[in-house]
C-alpha positions in Angstrom: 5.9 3.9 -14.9 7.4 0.9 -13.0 9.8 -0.8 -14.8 10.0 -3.6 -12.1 6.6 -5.7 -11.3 6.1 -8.8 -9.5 2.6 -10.0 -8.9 1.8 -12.8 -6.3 5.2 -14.2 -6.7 5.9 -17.5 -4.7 8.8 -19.9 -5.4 8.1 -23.3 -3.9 10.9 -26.4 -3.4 8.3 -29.6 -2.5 6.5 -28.8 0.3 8.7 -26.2 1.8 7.6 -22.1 0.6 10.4 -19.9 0.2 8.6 -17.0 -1.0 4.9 -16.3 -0.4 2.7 -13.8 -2.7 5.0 -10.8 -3.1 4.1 -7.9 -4.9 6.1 -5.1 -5.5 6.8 -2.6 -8.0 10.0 -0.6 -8.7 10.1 2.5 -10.9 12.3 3.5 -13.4 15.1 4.9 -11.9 14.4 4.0 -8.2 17.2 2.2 -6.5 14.6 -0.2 -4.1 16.4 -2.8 -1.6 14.7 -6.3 -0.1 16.0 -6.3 3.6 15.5 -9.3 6.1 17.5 -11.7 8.3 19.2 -14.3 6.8 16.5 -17.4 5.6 13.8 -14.8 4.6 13.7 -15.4 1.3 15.6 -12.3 -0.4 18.1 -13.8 -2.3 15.7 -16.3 -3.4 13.7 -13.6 -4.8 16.8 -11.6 -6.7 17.8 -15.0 -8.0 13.9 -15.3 -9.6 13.8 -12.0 -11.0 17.2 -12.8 -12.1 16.0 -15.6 -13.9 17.6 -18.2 -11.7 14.6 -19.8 -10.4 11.6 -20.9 -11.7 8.1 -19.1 -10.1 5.7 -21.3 -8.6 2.8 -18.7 -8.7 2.4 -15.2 -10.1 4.8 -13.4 -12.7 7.5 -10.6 -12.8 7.8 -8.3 -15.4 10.5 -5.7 -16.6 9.8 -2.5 -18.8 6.1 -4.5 -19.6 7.6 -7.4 -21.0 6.4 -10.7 -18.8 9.7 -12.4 -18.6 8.4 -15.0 -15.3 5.5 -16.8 -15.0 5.1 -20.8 -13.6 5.3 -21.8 -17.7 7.9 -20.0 -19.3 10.9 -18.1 -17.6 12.8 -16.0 -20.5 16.9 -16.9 -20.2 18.6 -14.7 -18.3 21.0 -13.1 -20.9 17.9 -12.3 -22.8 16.4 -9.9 -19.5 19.1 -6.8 -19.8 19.6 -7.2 -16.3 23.0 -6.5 -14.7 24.5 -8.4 -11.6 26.7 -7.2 -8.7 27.7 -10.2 -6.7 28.8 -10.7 -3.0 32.2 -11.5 -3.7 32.8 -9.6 -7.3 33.3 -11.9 -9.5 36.0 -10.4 -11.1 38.3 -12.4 -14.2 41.6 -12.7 -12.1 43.4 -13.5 -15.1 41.9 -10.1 -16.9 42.9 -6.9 -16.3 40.5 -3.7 -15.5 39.8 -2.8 -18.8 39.1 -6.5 -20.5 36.6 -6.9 -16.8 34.9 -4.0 -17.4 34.1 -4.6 -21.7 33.6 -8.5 -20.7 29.9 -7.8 -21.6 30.5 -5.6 -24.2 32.7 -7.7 -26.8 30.5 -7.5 -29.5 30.6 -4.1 -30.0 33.7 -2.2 -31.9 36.6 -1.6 -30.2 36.4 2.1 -30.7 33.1 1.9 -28.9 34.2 -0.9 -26.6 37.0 1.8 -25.5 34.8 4.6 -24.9 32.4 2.9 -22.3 35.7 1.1 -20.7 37.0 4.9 -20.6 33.8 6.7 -19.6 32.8 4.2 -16.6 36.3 4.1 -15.3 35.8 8.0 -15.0 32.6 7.7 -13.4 33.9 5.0 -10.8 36.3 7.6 -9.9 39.5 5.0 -11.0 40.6 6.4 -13.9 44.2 5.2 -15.0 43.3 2.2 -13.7 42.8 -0.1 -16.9 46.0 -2.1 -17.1 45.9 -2.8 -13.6 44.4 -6.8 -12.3 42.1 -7.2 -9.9 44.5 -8.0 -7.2 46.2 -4.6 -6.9 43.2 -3.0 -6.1 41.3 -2.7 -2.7 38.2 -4.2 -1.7 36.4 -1.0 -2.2 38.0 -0.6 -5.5 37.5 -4.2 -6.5 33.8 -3.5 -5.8 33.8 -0.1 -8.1 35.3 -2.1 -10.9 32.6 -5.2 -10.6 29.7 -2.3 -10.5 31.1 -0.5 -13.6 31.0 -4.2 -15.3 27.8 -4.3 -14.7 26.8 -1.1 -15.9 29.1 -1.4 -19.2 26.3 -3.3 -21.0 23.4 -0.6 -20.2 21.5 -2.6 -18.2 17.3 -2.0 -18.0 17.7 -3.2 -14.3 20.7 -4.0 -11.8 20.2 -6.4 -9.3 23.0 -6.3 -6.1 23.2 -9.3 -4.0 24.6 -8.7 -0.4 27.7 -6.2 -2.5 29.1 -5.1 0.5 28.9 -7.9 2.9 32.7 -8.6 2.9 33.3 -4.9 3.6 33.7 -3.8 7.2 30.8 -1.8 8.5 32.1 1.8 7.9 33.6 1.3 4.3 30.2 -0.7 3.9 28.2 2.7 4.7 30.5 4.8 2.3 30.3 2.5 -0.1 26.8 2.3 -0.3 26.6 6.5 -0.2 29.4 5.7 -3.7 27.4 3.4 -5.5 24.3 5.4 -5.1 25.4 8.5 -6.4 27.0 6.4 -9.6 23.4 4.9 -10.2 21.9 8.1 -10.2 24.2 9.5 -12.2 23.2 6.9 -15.0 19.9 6.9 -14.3 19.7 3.5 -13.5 16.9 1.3 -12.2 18.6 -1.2 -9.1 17.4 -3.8 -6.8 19.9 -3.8 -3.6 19.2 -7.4 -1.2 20.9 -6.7 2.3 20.6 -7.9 5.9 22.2 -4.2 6.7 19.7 -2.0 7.6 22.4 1.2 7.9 23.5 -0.1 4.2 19.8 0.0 3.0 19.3 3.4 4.3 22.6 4.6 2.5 21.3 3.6 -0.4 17.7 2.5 -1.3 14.4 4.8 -2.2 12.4 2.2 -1.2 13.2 -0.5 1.0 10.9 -3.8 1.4 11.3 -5.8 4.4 11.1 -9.6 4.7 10.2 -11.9 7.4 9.8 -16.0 6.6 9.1 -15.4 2.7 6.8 -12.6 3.3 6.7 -9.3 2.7 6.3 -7.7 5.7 6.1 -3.9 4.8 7.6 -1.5 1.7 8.2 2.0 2.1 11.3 4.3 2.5 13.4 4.4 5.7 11.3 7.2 7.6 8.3 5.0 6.9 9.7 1.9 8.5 11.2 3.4 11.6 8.6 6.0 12.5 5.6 4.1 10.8 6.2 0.3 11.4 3.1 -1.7 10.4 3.6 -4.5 12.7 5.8 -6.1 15.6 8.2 -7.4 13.4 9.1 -4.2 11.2 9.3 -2.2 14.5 12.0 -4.4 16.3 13.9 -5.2 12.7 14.5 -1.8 11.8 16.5 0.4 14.1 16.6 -0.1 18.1 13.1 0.4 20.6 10.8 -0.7 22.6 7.4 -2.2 22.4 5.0 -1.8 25.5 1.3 -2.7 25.9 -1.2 -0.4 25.2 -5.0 -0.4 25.9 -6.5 1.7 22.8 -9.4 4.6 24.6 -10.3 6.4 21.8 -9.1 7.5 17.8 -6.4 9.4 19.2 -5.4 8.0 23.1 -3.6 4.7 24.0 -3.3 4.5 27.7 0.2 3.2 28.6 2.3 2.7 31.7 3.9 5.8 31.0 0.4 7.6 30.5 -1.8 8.7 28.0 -0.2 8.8 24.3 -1.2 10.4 21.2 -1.1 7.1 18.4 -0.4 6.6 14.6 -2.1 3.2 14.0 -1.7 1.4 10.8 -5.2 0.3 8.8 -4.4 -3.4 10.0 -5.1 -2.2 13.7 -7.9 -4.7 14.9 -8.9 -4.3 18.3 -8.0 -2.2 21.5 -5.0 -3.7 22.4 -2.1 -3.0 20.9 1.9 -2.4 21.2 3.4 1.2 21.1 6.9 1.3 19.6 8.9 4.2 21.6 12.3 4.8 20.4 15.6 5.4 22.4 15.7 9.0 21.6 12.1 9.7 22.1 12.8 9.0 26.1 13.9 11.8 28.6 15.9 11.0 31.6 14.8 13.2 34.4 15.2 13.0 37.9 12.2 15.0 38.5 9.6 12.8 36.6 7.2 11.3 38.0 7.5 8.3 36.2 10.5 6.5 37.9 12.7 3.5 35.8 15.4 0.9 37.3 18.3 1.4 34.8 19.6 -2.6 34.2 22.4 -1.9 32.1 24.4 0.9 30.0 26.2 1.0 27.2 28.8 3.8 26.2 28.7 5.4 23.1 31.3 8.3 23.4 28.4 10.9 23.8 25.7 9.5 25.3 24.8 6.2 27.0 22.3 3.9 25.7 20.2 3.1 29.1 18.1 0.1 29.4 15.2 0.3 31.4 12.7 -1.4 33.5 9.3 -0.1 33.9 7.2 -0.9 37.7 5.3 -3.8 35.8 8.5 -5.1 34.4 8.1 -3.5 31.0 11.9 -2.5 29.5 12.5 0.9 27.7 15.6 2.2 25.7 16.6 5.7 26.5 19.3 7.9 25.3 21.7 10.2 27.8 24.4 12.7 27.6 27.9 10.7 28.9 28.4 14.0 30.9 25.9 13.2 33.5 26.0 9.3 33.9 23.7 7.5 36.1 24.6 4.1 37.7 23.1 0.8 37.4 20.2 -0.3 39.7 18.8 3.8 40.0 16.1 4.9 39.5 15.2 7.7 37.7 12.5 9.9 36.2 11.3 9.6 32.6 9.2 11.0 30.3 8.5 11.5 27.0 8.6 13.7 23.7 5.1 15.0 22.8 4.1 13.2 19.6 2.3 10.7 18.4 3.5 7.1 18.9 3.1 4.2 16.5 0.7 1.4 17.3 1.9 -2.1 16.1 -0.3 -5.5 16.4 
């Protein structure tokens, strides 16, 4: 059953569209993550299902209650819906424990106790209840803010950029953390990120967003092998996009020769772009197919090779650091038998 549901969702301020006709549907127990540049509309959308903003079109509903539409937005504290914020949010003048039962005050103390008790275990910071907020570490900091979220039970926890502050390995890790801790409760989240790596760490299903739209939704094998348009494919992960002439339902005729294709249903006519990826590119000096290498990049085992095809095409390919090849070569390519994904 989804417990999350929006249906032709678009916010509107005057003239200007933030958020265009989204649907999307998370189900129980899914952790699902919006992902897009900065402007395209992600946070906007957290903040609606929040219950921050008011919809302009279509409605959002949680566990099947309707709790958006354009006439009547049900008050946030009435939603069960927990928040992680960018920058914590954390009571600096409460310690651990009164954070973490903040939400929980109306219950006994005994009770009250318990959760403060239980969710300090599953943080992995027990002892920690007396302590403030400024003893503990970033990554602990974050930990505590999650497990005041969780503390009320929440039917749906909504993250907004939680890791941004975090530098980009502890912001990996982290991620890994605080999905384990939701699937350990069983919990039902909603992750918004610009961090693709972060979104992988962590998300089931990951939507991305472009200019208010909803650009594709599917898990991370989906969107880097299976890309349904130019956008998705240069977003998410590194490669390169080169012309294709479509011959029949299986052929795409390339500069580097005749591919096998994946095409998504939107594929229209006979020309198209084929996304090849770094990896999926063979560096040998006996190809036929010869590339000028522009530029490299070390990356302790291998180099990261950029490449320009005879009609001026570029390609991303991957090589061993063992057996380097200088800039302005060329050198032979070619490239792993499978099918390719076609992108309008």
């Amino acid at each position: 059953m989804s417990q999350l549901v929006l249906e032709q969702v678009e916010l509107r301020y005057g003239k200007t569209t933030a958020v265009y006709a989204v649907d999307l549907f998370v189900e129980q127990g899914q952790i699902a993550c919006l992902l897009g540049p900065s402007g395209c509309g992600k946070t906007t959308l957290l903040r609606a299902i929040a219950g921050f903003e008011h919809l302009s079109q279509g409605q959002i509903s949680l566990n099947g209650q309707v709790i958006s539409t354009p006439h009547n937005t049900l008050a946030t504290e009435q939603r069960k819906i927990g928040m992680v914020f960018q920058d914590y949010a954390l009571f600096p003048h409460l310690n651990i424990a009164d954070n973490i039962r903040f939400g929980i005050r109306k219950q006994s103390n005994k009770a009250q106790q318990h959760r403060v008790n239980e969710l300090l275990e599953l943080v992995s910071l027990p002892g920690y209840a007396k302590r403030y907020p400024h003893e503990l570490s970033g990554g602990q900091q974050q930990r505590i803010a999650l497990a005041r979220a969780l503390a009320p039970k929440p039917a749906l926890l909504l993250l907004d950029e939680p890791f941004s502050s975090q530098d980009t390995e502890l912001r990996e890790s982290l991620a890994r953390e605080v999905r384990e801790i939701l699937k350990q409760e069983g919990i039902t989240a909603l992750l918004v990120t610009h961090d693709q790596h972060e979104a992988f760490a962590m998300a089931d299903e990951i939507g991305v967003l472009q200019a208010g739209r909803l650009q594709q939704w599917g898990s991370a094998y989906e969107l880097y092998y299976q890309p349904h348009n130019a956008f998705v494919a240069s977003f998410i992960g590194q490669g390169s996009l080169i012309t294709g002439q479509v011959l029949d339902a299986t052929k795409v005729a390339t500069r580097l020769g005749q591919l096998e294709y994946l095409a998504p249903t939107s594929l229209t006519n006979h020309q198209a772009l084929v996304l090849i990826r770094p990896e999926q590119v063979k560096l040998n000096p006996q190809a036929a197919i010869r590339a000028a290498i522009k530029s490299k990049v070390f990356r302790g085992n291998e180099y990261l090779y950029h490449l320009q095809l005879s009609n001026q095409e570029t390609l991303l390919a991957l090589g061993s650091s063992q057996q380097a090849f200088v800039i302005g070569e060329q050198i032979g390519i070619e490239l792993a038998p499978q099918a390719y994904p076609l992108v309008n």
